[in-house]
MIPA-287255 format. One record per residue (C-alpha): residue in one letter; residue number from 1; x, y, z. Coordinates in steps of 0.1 Angstrom, whole numbers. Layout:
<rs>
@residu = A&num = NUM&east = X&north = Y&up = Z;
...
</rs>
This chain:
<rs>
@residu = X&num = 1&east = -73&north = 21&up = -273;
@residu = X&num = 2&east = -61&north = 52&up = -280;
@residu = X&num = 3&east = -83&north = 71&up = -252;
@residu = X&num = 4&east = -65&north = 43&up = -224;
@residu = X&num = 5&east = -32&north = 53&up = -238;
@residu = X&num = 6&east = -36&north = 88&up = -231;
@residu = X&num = 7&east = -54&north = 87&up = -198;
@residu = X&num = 8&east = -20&north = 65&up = -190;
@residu = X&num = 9&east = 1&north = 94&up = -194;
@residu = X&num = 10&east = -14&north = 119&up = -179;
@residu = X&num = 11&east = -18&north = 98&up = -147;
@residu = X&num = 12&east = 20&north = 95&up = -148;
@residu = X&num = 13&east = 28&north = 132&up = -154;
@residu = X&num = 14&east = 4&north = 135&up = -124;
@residu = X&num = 15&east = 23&north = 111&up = -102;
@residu = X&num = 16&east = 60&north = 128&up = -112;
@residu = X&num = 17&east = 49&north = 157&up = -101;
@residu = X&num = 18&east = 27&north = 145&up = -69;
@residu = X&num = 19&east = 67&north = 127&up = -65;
@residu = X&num = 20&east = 85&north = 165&up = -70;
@residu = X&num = 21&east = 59&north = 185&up = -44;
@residu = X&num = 22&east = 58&north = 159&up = -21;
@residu = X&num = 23&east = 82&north = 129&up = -19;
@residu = X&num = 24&east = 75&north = 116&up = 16;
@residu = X&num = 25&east = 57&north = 94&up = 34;
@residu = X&num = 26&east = 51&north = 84&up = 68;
@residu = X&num = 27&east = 74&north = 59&up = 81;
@residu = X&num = 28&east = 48&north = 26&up = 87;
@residu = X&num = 29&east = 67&north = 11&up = 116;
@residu = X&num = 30&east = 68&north = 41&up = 142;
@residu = X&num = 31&east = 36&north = 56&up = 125;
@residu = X&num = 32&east = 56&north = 88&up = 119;
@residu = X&num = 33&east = 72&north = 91&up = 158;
@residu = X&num = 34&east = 105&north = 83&up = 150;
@residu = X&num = 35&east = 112&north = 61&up = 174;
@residu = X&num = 36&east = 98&north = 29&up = 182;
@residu = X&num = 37&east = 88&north = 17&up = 222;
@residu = X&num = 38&east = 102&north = -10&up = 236;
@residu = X&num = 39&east = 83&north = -43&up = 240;
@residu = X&num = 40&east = 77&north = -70&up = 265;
@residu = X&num = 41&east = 99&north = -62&up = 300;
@residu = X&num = 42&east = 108&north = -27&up = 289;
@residu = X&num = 43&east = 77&north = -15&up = 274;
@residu = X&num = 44&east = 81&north = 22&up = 287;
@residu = X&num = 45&east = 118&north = 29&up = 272;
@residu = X&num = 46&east = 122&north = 37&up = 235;
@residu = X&num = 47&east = 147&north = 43&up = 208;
@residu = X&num = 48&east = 148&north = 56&up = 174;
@residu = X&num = 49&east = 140&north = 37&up = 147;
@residu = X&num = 50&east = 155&north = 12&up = 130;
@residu = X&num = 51&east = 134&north = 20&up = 95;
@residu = X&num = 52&east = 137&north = 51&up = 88;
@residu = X&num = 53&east = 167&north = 64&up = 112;
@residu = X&num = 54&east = 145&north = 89&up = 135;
@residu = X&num = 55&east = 131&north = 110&up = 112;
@residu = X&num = 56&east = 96&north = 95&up = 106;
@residu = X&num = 57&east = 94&north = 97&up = 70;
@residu = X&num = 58&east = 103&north = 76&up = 39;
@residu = X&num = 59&east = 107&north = 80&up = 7;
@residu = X&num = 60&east = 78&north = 72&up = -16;
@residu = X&num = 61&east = 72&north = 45&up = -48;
@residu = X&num = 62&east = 92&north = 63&up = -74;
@residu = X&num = 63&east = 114&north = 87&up = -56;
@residu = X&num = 64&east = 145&north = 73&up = -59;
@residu = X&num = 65&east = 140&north = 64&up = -98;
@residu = X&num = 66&east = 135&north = 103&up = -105;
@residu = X&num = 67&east = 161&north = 117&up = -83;
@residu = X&num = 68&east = 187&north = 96&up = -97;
@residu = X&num = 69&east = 205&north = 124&up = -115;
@residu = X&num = 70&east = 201&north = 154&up = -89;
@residu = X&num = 71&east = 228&north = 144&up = -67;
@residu = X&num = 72&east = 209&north = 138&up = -41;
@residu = X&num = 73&east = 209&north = 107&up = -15;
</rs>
């Protein structure tokens, strides 16, 4: 029981710190791009999208619970 207990904690300390080196992900909906191509009638125009703003990444599981103190959005 004990063994479980401690294999627990050292996968968390490894996810808080996969969190700190590397808190982004690729945004799912625009695959990363950005932006997001139209559909149907005007399938060759795009815009940026609506997900993740236009940058193309999102935060991971977790982020926001450990940054909650930093100041930071």
């Amino acid at each position: 029981m004990g063994f479980i207990v401690i294999i627990g904690i050292i996968f968390l300390i490894g996810y808080y710190l996969s969190l700190k080196a590397h808190p982004f992900t690729k945004c799912k909906h625009c695959n990363g791009r950005g932006r997001f191509n139209g559909t149907g009638l005007y399938s060759y125009a795009h815009g940026r999208c609506r997900k993740c703003g236009g940058n193309g990444r999102k935060d991971r599981f977790g982020v926001r619970f450990i940054n909650r103190g930093d100041g930071r959005s």
